[in-house]
Structure formats: C-alpha cells, structure tokens
C-alpha positions, -999 to +999 in steps of 0.1 A: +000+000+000+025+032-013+022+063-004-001+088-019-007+124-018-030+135+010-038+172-005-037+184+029-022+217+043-001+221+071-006+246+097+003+279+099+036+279+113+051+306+139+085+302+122+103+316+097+089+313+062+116+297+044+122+266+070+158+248+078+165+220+053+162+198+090+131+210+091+122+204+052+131+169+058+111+163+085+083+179+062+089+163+030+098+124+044+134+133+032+162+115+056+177+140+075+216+138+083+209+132+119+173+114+118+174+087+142+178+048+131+191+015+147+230+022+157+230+059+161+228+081+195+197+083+210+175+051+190+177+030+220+171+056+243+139+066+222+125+031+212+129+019+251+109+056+261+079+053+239+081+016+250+072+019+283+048+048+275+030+021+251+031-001+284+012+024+304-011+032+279-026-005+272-023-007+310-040+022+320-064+020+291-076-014+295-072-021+333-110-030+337-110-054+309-100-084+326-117-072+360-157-073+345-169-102+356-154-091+394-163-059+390-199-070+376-204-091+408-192-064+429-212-036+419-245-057+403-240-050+371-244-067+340-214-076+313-228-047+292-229-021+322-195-031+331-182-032+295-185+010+299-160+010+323-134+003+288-158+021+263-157+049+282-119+053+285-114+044+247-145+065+236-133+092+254-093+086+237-111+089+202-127+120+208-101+137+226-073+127+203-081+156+171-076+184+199-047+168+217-031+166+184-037+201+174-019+212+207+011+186+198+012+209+169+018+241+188+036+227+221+056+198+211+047+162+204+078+156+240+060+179+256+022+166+249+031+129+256+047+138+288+019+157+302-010+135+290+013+104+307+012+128+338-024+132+342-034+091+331-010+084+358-027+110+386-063+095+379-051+063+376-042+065+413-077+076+420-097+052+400-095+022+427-116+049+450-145+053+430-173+044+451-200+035+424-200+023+387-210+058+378-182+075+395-159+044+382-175+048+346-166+086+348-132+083+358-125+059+335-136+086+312-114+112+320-089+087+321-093+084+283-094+119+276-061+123+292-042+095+270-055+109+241-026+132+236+000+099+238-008+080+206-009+109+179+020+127+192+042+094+198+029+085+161+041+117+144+073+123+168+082+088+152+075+099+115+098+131+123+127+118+140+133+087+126+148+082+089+120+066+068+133+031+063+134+027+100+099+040+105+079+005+104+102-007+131+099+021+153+067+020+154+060-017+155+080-012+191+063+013+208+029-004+196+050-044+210+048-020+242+009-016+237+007-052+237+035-055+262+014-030+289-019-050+276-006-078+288+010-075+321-020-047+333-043-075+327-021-106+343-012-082+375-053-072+375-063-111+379-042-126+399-041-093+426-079-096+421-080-130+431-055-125+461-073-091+476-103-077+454-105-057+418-096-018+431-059-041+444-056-049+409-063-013+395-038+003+422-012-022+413-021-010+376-015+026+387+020+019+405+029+004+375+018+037+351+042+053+373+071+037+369+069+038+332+060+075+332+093+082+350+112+060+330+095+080+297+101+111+309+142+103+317+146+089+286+127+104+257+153+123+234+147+160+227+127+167+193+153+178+168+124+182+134+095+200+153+083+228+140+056+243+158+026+256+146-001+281+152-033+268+171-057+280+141-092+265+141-097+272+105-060+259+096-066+227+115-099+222+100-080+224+062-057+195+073-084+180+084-103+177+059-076+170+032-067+141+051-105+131+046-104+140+010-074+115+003-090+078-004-062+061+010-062+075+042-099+069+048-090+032+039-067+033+065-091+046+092-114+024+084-090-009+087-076+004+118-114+007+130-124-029+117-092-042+136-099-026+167-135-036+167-128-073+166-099-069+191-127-052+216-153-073+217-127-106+223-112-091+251-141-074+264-156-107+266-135-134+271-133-132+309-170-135+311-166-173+288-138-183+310-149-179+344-189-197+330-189-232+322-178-255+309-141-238+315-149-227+352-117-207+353-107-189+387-101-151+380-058-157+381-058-183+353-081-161+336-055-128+338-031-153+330-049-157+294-036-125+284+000-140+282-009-146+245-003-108+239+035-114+238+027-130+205+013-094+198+047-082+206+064-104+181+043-099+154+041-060+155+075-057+156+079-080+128+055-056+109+085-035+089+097-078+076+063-086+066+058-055+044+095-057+029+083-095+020+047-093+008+038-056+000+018-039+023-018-051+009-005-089+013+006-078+047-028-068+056-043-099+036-023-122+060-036-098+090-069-105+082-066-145+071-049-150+107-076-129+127-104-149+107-086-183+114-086-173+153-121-163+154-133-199+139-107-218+158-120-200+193-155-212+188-147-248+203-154-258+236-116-268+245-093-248+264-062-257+242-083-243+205-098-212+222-062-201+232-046-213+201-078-189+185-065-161+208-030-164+194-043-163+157-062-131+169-036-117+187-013-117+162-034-111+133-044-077+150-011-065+161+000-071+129-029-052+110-026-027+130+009-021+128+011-021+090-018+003+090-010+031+111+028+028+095+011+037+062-008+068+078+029+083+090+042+077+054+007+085+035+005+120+056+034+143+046+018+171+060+001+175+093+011+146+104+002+147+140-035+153+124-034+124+100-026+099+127-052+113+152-078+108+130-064+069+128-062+071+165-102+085+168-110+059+143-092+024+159-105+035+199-142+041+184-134+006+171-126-003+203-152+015+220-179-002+193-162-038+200-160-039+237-200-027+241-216-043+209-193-077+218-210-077+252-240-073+239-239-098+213-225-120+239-259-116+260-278-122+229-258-154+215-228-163+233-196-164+223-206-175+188-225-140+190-195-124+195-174-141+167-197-135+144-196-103+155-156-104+149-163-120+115-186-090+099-157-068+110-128-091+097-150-088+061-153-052+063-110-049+065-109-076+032-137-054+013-115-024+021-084-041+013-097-049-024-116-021-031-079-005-026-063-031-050-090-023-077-085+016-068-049+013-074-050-004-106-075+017-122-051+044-110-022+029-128-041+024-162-054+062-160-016+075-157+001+047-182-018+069-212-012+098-199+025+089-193+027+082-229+009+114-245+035+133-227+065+112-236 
C-alpha cells in the first residue's frame, strides 16, 4: 500500500517562512543527516521511552478489561454495564485525540506525551476509590481523555525523527509495548484480584503507570524536526479535511477501525466465557490468558519484515486471514483451541494494525500529527464499538455472537483491502496513457 498524496495543508507555522533544510526533511519524508535509526545516539534511548509509554497506555487503558466479571459481581452489574468502564476510557481517547493533536502541533509532540502520561497516571491513582460504577465509569472517562494526547503525538514524533526506512520498526516497538502494557496490566489485575479484590488490581495498575511515566520522561530524546505551529481553528480544520479528501487514508481509518473492533469485543468478553462453564476458570488463570499478547509483541514488531516480504496489501491480507482463522478456531469448547484462536487473533491484529498506522505516517506528509489522530479516533471508536456491541452480542448469543460479530468486521478490513487493490490499478491504467501522451 504506497504512499499517496494527502492534498492536505499544514498549519500555519510561527517560524520563519523559508524553514531549515532539517526541518524540510522532516516535512517532506526526506532523511535527514541526523534522523534517528538503529546504531546511532539516542535510538535506544527513544524506542525503550515510547516503549514503556505504550506499556502504560494499554495498561492504564484497559485495566478494567480483565476485572468485568469481578467488578460485575461487585457492583451488580451486567457484562454490558461493566463493559462502559473500557468504552468509556477508549471513547473518550477517540474523541479527545483531534484536539490533543492540534496542541502537539503548537507545544511539542515531548512535551504533549509527557503531560498527558502525567495526568493518566494521577487518575489512575484515583480510579480504585470510585465508590460506584457511575463514579468508576466517569473516571474511567477522563482517564481516556487524558491519554488521548500519547498515541498521535508518539505517532508523528516517530514519523519526524526517525529516517524513513526505520519507521515501520519504530513503530512496530512502541505499539509491542501496547501489547506488552496489555498484557502485564491485565495478568497483574487477575491474579491481585483473586488474592485481595479488583480496586488491588487497578492500584497495582497505577503503580505500574508510574514507573513507566518516570522512565519515559528520563529517557525520551529532545525533538530535533519539530516545527511548531499556530493553534488556528480554520488551519486545523483544512488538514483536516484533506486528510479526509485522500482515499487512501480513509482506507486506512477504516481498517484500523475494523481491527480494533474485533480486538474489543474478544477481550471485552473473554473473561466473562472463561470464568462460565464449561471452563470454570478462577479469575488468576483467567489474567493469566492475556499472556498470549507477547505474540502481539512479536508480530508487531515483525511488521516492517512482513511488508518488505509481501507488500503492504498482502501484509494486511495475511492480518486479516490469521484474525479470521482465530475467530473460527476459538469457537470450540476446548481450552487448548480457544487459546490457540487467541493467538491467531492476537497476532493477526497487532499485525494489521501495525502495518496500517505505519502507512498513515508515510501516506501523511503534512500534518502529520492530524493524520494519525484521525487513525487514533477511528481504531478507539473501534474499540469503544467492539467492547460494548461484543457484550452485547454476547448476552444475545454467546460467544458465537461475539465471533460473528468479529467476523462482519474481519470482512469489512478484506472489502477495504480490495476495493484498494481495484483503486490502485485503475489508477495505474489512467496515468500509463497519460504517461505516454506526454512522452
């Protein structure tokens, strides 16, 4: 899936009108002399930051997820009441992540991540104290909010400091350290759960937030390509909508949103199949289950391989088959095939994503931070859409409710996918005549 001209605008910039050639670079996609890539200062120091700063956003983000069915029986709710307390957060990311992005563009993507780590961290303290679903539901909310300004801004700091060829990598780390934080937030939730009750589990989620905030904030490198903007609404709202204009960007939200959708409504359920029989699983083993996102870890950063091998559409095709395969697979009623289907899914998604929101940073030469917001709004609406719609078509059918909800999605990302394919080659055709006219 090459990149294609988005049409959009960038900001108005409170600079110089004739930027640096640095700066240029950073605009243009062109390698700067001192862009970051594996083996020079700083790489290591910037891929282990934004990895523990993926950590504590999948932790933060999803510490309910593998709490519902205790914190259904807690506070009497059903597994579509509880399923709020992760809609919430990631509806709230996706609707906060436009504005956080245009403030990256005027203060600094260092400078937004830091203080939107900062604040996640500070509720997440508080969270374990809410003394109602409502209260948990709302601060669970402005939980969200707060990590909106992470993704986008770690997304485009990426896209400006690292050279090009290294940019599927880099990002396929920081989002291993999504799956990384997914994983251990949800394995530290059940077994504490088990051992002393779910707020345990979300204060030992917190404590760990703030370990990796400190470790982000010692170690990010300084932005060396930023050039910050003005904060004009009617600026903002061109890039925006030339990123909209551009077809292969919307393709891109859209995958990112089908992804995320199927992801959702697993996880979001999954506790509530394990702990019912004919599995009968204590609330530990069930934590435990989330172990399978180290294979989200491996395949994510194995993202920038897959492309150089098999194109990025075939990338995405092989996303999709494995997520598909899972889905199917998880349907039996034995332990071993539904966590064999969790590590199809698992890796499937991490994958997809991956690949996708790699080919937003290179589609989106200008306003970059914009371009992978909207991704960002699109993939936690996915999220937010899985988690409550899985519960509810868990309520309604089971878990073969939910995987056939997983399924529609999965078939939405393939008709994408080929309507892309037939977009491109049409596009090729058009320009071969033309190509030949002027020759």
């Amino acid at each position: 899936m090459p990149p294609a001209s988005t049409g959009a605008s960038t900001l108005t910039v409170a600079a110089s009108p004739q930027p640096s050639p640095v700066a240029a670079a950073a605009t243009t996609g062109e390698a700067a002399p001192d862009r970051l890539e594996p083996g020079r200062p700083g790489y290591r120091r910037m891929s282990f930051a934004l990895f523990a700063a993926g950590v504590a956003t999948f932790a933060l983000l999803y510490s309910t997820q593998a709490l519902l069915p205790a914190v259904s029986a807690s506070l009497g709710a059903t597994a579509g009441q509880a399923s709020w307390t992760v809609s919430a957060a990631t509806g709230a990311l996706a609707l906060c992540v436009l504005p956080m992005s245009a403030l990256s563009e005027r203060f600094g993507r260092r400078q937004m991540m830091t203080a939107s780590l900062t604040v996640a961290v500070l509720v997440g303290l508080l969270v374990p104290f809410a003394p109602s679903l409502g209260w948990l539901i709302a601060l669970r909310a402005v939980q969200g909010a707060a990590l909106a300004g992470l993704p986008a801004s770690a997304m485009a700091y990426l896209a400006e400091e690292v050279r090009p060829k290294a940019l599927v990598a880099a990002i396929g780390l920081f989002v291993a350290g999504n799956s990384i934080g997914g994983m251990s937030g949800r394995i530290l939730t059940g077994w504490i759960a088990q051992l002393w009750g779910w707020r345990a589990a979300l204060g030992a989620v917190g404590l760990l937030a703030v370990a990796c905030a400190v470790v982000f904030h010692f170690m990010i490198p300084r932005a060396r390509h930023f050039t910050p903007g003005s904060l004009n609404p009617k600026a903002l709202a061109k890039t925006v909508g030339g990123h909209l204009a551009d077809p292969l960007l919307r393709r891109l939200y859209a995958i990112g949103a089908l992804f995320m959708t199927v992801f959702g409504a697993v996880y979001t359920v999954i506790g509530y199949r394990l702990v019912e029989a004919p599995f009968n699983l204590p609330q530990g083993v069930v934590g435990s289950i989330f172990l399978v996102y180290l294979v989200g870890t491996i395949s994510s950063a194995a993202a920038g391989k897959l492309v150089a091998r098999l194109g990025r559409r075939g990338a995405l095709y092989l996303a999709v088959s494995t997520t598909a395969a899972g889905l199917l697979l998880s349907l039996a009623d034995q332990l071993a095939a539904v966590l064999l289907g969790l590590v199809l899914i698992t890796a499937g998604f991490f994958a997809g994503h991956a690949v996708a929101s790699s080919s937003v940073s290179r589609t989106a030469t200008k306003g970059r931070a914009q371009a992978s917001a909207l991704y960002q709004s699109a993939y936690y609406l996915g999220s937010s859409a899985g988690g409550t719609l899985g519960a509810v078509a868990f309520h309604a059918g089971g878990w073969a409710g939910t995987v056939s909800l997983g399924l529609l999605a999965v078939l939405g990302v393939v008709s994408v996918t080929l309507y892309g394919s037939r977009a491109a080659r049409t596009e090729r055709r058009r320009l071969v005549p033309m190509a030949s006219v002027q020759s």
